[in-house]
KOLNUDREN-100508 format. One record per atom (N, C-alpha, C, CB): residue in three letters; atom name; residue number from 1; chain; x, y, z. Coordinates in pm, 1 decimal, decimal comma. Glycine has a CB too. Layout:
# residues N
type / atom / seq / mol / x / y / z
ALA / CA / NUM / A / X / Y / Z
...
This chain:
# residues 77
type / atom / seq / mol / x / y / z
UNK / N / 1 / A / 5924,3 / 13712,9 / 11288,4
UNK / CA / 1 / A / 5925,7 / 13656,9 / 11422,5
UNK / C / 1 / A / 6069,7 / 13632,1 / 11468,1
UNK / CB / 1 / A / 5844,1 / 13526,4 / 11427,3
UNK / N / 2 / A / 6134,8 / 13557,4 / 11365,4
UNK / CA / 2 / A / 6294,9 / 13545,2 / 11398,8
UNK / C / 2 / A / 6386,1 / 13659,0 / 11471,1
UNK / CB / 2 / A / 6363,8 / 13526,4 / 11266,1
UNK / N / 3 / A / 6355,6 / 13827,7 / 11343,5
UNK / CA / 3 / A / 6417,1 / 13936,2 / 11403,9
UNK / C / 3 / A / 6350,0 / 13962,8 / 11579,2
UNK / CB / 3 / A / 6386,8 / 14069,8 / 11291,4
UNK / N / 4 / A / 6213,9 / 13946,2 / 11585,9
UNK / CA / 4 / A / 6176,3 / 13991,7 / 11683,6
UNK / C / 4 / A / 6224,6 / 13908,6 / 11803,1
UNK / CB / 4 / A / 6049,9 / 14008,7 / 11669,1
UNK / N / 5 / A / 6239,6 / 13835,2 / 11797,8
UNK / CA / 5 / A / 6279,5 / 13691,7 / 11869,1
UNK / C / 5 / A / 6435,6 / 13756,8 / 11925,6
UNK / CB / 5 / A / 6292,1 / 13523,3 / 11733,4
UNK / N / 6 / A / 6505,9 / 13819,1 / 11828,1
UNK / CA / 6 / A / 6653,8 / 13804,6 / 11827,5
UNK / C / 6 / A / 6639,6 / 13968,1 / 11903,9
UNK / CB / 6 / A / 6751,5 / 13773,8 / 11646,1
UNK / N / 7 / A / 6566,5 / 14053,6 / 11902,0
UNK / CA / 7 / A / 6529,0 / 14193,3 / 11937,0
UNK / C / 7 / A / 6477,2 / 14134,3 / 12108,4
UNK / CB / 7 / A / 6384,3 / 14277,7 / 11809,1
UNK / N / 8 / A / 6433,3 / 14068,1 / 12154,0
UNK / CA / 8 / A / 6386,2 / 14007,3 / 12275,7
UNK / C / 8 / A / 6500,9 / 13979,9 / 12356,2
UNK / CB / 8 / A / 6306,5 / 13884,2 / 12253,1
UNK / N / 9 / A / 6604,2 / 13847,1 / 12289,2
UNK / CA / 9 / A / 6728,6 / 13806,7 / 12315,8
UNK / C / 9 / A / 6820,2 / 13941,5 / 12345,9
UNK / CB / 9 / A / 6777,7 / 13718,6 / 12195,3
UNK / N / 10 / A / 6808,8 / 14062,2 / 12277,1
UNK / CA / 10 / A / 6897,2 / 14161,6 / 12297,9
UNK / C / 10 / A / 6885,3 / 14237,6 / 12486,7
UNK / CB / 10 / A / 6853,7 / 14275,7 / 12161,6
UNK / N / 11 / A / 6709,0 / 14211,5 / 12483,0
UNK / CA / 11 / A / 6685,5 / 14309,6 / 12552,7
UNK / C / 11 / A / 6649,6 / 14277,4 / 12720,3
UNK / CB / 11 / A / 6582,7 / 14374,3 / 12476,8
UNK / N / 12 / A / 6690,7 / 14090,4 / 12677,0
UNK / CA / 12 / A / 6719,9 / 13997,4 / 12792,9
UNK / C / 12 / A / 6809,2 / 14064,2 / 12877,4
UNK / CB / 12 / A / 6779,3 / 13862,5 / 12753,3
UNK / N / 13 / A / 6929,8 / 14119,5 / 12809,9
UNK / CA / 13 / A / 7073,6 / 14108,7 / 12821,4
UNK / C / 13 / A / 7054,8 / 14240,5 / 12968,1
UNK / CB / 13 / A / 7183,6 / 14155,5 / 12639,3
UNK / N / 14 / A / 6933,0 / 14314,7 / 12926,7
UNK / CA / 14 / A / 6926,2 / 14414,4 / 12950,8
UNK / C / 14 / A / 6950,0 / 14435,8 / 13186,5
UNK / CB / 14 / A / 6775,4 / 14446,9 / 12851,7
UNK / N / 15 / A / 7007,4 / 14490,4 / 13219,7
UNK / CA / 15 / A / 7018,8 / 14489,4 / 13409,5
UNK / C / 15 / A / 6906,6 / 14532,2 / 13437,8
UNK / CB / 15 / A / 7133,4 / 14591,6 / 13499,9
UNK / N / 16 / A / 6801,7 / 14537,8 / 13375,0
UNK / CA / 16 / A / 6661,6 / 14547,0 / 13417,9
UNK / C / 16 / A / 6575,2 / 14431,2 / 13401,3
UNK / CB / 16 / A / 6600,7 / 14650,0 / 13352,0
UNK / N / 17 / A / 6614,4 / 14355,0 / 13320,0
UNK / CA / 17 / A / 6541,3 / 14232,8 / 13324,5
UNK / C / 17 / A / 6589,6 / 14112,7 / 13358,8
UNK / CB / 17 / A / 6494,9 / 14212,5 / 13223,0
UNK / N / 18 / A / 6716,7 / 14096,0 / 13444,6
UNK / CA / 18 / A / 6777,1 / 13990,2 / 13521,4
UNK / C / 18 / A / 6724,0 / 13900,4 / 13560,5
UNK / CB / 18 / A / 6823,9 / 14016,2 / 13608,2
UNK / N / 19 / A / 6563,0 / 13911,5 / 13593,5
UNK / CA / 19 / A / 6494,7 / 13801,4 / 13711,5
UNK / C / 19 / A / 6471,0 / 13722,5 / 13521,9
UNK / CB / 19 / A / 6292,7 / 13873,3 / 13865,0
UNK / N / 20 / A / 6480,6 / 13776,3 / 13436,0
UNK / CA / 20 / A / 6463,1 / 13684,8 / 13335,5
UNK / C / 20 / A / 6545,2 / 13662,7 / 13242,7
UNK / CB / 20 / A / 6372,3 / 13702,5 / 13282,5
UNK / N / 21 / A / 6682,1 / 13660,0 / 13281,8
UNK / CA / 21 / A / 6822,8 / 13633,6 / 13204,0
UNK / C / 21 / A / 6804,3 / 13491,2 / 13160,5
UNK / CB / 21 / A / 6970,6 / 13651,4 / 13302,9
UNK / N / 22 / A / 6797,8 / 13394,9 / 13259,8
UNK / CA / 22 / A / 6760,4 / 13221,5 / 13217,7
UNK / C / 22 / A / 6714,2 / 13213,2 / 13099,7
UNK / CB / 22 / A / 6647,0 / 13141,8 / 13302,5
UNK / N / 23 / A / 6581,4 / 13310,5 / 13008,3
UNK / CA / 23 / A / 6538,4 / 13313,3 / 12929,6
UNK / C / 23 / A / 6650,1 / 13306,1 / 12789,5
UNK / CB / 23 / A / 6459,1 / 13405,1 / 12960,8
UNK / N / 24 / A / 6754,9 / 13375,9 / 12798,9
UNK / CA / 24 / A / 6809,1 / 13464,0 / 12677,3
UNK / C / 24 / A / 6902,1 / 13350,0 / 12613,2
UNK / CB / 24 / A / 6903,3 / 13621,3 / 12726,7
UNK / N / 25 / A / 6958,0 / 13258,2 / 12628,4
UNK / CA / 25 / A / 6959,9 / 13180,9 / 12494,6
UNK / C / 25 / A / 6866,1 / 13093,6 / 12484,7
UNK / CB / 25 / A / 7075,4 / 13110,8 / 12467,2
UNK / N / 26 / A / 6754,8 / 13084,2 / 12511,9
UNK / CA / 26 / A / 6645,9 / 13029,6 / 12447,5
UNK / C / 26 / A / 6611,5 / 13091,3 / 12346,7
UNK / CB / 26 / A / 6547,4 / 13016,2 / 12515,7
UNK / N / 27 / A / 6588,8 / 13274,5 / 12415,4
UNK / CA / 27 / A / 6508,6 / 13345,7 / 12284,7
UNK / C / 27 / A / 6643,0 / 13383,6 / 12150,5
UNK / CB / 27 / A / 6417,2 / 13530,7 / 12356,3
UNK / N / 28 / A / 6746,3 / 13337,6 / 12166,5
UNK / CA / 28 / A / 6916,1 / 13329,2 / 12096,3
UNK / C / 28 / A / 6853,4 / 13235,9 / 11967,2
UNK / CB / 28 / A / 7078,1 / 13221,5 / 12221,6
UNK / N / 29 / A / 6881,6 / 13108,3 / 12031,3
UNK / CA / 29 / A / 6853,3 / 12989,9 / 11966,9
UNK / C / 29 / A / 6714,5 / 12999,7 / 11866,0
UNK / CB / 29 / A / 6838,9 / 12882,0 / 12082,4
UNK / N / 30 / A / 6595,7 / 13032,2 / 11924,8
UNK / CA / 30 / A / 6474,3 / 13027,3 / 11868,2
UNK / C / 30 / A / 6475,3 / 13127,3 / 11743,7
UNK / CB / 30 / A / 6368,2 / 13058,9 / 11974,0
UNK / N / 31 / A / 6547,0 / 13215,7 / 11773,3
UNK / CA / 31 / A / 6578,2 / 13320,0 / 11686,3
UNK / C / 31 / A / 6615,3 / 13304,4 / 11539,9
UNK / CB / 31 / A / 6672,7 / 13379,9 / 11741,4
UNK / N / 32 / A / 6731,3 / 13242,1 / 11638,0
UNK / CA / 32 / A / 6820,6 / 13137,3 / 11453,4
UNK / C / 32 / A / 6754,5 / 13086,5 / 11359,3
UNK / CB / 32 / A / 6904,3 / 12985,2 / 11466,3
UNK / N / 33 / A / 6650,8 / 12977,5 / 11482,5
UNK / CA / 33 / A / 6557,5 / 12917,4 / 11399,4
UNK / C / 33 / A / 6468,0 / 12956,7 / 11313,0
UNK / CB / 33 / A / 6503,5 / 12865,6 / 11451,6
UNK / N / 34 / A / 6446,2 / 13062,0 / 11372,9
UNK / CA / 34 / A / 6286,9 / 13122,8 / 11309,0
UNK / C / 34 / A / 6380,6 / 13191,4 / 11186,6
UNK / CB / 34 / A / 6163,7 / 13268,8 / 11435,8
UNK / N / 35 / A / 6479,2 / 13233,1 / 11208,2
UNK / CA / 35 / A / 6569,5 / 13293,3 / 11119,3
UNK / C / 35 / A / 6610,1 / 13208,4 / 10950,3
UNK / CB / 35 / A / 6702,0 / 13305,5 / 11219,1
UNK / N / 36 / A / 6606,8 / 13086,7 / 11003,2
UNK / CA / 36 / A / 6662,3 / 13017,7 / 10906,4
UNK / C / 36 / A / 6505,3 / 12938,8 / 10843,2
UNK / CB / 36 / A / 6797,7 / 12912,1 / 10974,1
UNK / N / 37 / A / 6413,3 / 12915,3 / 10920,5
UNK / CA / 37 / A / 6307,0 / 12908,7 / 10871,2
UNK / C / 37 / A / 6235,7 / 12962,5 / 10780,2
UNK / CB / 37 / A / 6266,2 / 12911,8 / 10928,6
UNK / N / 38 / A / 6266,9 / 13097,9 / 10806,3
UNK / CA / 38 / A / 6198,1 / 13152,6 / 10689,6
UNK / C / 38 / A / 6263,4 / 13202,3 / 10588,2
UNK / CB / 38 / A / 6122,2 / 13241,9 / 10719,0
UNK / N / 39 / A / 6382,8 / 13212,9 / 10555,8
UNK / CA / 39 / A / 6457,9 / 13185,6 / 10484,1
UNK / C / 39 / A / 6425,1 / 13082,4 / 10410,9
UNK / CB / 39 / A / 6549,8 / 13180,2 / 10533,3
UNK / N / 40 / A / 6430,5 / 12964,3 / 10467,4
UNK / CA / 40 / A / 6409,7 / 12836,5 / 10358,4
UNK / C / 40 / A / 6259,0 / 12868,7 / 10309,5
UNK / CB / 40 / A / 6422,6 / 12656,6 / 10439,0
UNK / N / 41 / A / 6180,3 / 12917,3 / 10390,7
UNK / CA / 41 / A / 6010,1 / 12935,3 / 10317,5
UNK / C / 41 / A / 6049,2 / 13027,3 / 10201,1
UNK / CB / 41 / A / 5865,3 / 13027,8 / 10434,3
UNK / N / 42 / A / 6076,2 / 13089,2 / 10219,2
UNK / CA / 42 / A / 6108,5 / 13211,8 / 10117,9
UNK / C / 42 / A / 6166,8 / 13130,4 / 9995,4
UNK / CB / 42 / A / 6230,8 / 13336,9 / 10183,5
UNK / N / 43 / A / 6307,8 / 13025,5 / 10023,1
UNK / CA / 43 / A / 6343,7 / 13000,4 / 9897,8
UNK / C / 43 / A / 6238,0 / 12868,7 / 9824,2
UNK / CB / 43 / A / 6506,7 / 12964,7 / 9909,4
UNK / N / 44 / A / 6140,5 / 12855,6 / 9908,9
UNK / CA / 44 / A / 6050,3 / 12738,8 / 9838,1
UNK / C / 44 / A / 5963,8 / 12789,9 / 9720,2
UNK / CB / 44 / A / 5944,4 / 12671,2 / 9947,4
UNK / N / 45 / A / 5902,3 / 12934,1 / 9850,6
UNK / CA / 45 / A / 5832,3 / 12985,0 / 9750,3
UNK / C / 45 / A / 5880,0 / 13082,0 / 9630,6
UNK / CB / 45 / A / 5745,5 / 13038,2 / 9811,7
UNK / N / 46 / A / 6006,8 / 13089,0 / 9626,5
UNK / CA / 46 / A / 6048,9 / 13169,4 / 9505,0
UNK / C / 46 / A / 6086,3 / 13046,6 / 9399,8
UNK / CB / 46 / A / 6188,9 / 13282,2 / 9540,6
UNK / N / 47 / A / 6116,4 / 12902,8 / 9450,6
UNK / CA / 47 / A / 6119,1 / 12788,3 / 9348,6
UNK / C / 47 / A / 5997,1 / 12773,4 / 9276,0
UNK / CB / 47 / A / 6147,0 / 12657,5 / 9411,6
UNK / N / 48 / A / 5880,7 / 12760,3 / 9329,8
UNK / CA / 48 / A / 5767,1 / 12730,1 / 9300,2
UNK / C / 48 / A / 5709,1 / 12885,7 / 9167,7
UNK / CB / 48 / A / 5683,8 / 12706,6 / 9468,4
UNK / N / 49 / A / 5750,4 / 13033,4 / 9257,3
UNK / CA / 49 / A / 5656,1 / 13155,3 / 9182,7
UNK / C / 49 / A / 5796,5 / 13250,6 / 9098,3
UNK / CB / 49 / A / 5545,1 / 13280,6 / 9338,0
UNK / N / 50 / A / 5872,0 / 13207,1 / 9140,1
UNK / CA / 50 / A / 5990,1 / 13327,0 / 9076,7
UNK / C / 50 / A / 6105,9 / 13244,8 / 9052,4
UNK / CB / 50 / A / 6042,0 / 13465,7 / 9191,5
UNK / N / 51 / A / 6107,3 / 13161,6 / 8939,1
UNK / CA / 51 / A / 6201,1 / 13056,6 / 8929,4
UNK / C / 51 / A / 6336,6 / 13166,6 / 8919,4
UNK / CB / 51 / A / 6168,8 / 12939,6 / 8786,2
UNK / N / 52 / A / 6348,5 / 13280,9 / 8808,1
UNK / CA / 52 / A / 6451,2 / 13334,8 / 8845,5
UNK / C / 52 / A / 6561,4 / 13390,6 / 8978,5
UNK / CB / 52 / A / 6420,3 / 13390,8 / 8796,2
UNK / N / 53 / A / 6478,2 / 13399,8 / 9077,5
UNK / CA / 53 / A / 6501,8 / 13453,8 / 9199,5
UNK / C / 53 / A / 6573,2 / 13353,3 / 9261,3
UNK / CB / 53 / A / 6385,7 / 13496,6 / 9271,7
UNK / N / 54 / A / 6520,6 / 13211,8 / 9241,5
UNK / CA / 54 / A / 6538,4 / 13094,6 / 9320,5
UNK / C / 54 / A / 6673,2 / 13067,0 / 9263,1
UNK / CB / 54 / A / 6423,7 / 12975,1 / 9307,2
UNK / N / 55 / A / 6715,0 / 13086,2 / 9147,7
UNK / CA / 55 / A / 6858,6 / 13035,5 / 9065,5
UNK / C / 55 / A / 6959,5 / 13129,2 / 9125,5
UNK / CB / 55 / A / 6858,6 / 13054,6 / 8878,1
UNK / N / 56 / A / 6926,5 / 13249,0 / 9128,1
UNK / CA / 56 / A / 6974,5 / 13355,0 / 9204,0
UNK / C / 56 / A / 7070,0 / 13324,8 / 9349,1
UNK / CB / 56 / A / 6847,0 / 13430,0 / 9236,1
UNK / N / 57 / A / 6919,3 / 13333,0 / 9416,0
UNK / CA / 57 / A / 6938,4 / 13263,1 / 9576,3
UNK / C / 57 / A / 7048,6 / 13177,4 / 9623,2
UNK / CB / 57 / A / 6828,8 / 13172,1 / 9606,6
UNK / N / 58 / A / 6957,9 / 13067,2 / 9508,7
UNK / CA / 58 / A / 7076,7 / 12935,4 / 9581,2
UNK / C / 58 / A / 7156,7 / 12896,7 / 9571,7
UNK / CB / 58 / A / 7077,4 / 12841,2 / 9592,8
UNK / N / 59 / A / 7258,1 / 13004,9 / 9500,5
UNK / CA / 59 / A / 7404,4 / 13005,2 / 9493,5
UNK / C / 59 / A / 7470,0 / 13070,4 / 9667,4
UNK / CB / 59 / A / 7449,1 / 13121,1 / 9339,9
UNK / N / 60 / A / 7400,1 / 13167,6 / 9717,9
UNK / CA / 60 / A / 7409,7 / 13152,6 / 9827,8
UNK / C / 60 / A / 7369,4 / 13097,8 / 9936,6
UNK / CB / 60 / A / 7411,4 / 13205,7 / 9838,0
UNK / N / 61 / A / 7257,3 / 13015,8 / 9943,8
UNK / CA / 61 / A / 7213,7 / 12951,3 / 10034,2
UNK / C / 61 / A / 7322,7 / 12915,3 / 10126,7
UNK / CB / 61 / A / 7145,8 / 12853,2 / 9985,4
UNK / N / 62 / A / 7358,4 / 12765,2 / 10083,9
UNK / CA / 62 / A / 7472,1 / 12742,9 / 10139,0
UNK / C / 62 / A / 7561,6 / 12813,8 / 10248,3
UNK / CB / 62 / A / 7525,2 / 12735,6 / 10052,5
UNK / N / 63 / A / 7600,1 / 12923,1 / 10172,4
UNK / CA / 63 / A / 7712,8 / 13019,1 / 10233,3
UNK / C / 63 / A / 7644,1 / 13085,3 / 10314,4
UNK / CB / 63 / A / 7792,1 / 13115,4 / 10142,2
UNK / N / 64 / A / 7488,4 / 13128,0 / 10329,9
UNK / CA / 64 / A / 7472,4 / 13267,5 / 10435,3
UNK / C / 64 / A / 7414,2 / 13118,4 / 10585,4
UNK / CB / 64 / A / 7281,4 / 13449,0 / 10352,8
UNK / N / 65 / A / 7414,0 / 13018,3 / 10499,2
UNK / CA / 65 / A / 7373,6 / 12912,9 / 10638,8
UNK / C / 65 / A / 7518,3 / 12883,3 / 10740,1
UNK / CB / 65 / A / 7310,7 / 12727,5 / 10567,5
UNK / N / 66 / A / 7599,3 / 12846,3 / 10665,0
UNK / CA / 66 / A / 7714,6 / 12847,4 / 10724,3
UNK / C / 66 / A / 7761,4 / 13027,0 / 10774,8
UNK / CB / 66 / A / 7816,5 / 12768,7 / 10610,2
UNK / N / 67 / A / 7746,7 / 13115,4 / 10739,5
UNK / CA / 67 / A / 7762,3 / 13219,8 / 10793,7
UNK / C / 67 / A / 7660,6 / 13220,1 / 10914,1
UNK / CB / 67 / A / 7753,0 / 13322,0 / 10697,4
UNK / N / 68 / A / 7567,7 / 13199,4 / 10913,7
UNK / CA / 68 / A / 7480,3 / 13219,8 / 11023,9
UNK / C / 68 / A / 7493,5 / 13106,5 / 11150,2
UNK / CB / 68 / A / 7335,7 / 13219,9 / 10962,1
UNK / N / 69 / A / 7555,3 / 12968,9 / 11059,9
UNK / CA / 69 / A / 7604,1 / 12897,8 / 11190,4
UNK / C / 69 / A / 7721,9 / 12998,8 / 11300,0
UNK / CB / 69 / A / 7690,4 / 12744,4 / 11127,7
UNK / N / 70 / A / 7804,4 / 12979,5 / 11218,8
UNK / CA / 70 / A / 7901,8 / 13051,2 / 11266,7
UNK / C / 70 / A / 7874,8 / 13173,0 / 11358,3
UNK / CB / 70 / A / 7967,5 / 13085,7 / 11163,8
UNK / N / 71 / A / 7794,3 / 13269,5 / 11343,3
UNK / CA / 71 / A / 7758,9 / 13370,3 / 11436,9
UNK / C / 71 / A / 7711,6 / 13307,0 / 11509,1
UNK / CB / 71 / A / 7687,6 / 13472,6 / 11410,3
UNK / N / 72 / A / 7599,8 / 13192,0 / 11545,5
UNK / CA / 72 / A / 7531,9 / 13157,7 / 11639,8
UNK / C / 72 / A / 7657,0 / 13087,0 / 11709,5
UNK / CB / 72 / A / 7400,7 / 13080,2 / 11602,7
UNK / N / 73 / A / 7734,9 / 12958,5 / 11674,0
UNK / CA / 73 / A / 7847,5 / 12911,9 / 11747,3
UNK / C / 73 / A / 7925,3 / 13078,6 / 11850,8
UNK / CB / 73 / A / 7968,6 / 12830,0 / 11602,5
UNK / N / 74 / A / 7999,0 / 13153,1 / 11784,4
UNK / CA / 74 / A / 8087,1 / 13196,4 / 11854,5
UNK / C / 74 / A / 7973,7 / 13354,2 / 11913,0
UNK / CB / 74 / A / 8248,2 / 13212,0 / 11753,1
UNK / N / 75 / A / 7870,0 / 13393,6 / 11891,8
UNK / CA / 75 / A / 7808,7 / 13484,6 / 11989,2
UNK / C / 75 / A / 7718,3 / 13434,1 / 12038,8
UNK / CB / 75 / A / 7767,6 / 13597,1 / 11951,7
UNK / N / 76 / A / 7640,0 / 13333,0 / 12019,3
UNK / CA / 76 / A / 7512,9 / 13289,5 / 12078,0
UNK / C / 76 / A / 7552,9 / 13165,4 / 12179,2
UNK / CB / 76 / A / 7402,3 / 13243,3 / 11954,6
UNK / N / 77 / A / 7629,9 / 13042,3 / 12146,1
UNK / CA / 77 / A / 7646,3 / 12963,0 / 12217,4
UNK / C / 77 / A / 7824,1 / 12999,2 / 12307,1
UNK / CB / 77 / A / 7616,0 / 12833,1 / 12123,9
């Protein structure tokens, strides 16, 4: 939903859909969210079913959240 969300936001941008530009950092923002949402679902359920995966992971957690702030700060907002 996140990618699709962020595939929507692209196609806001688009000079054919102007009467609904107002829309496009909403569907920006929601994007992130859904983005980072399932991300964290993902690392719950690899704590809970794939403990290896999860040890893996969450050495980057951290870092791809702050990477993903960062894109949203300087292209989204």
């Amino acid at each position: 939903m996140g990618f699709g969300m962020w595939l929507m936001y692209l196609a806001l941008g688009a000079p054919a859909l102007h009467a609904y530009k107002h829309y496009r950092l909403d569907c920006g923002v929601f994007s992130v969210v859904l983005m980072v949402v399932g991300f964290s679902a993902s690392m719950v359920f690899d704590y809970f079913h794939h403990r290896e995966a999860y040890e893996y992971k969450k050495k980057w957690l951290f870092v791809s959240y702050l990477v993903l702030a960062g894109i949203v700060y300087f292209f989204i907002l």
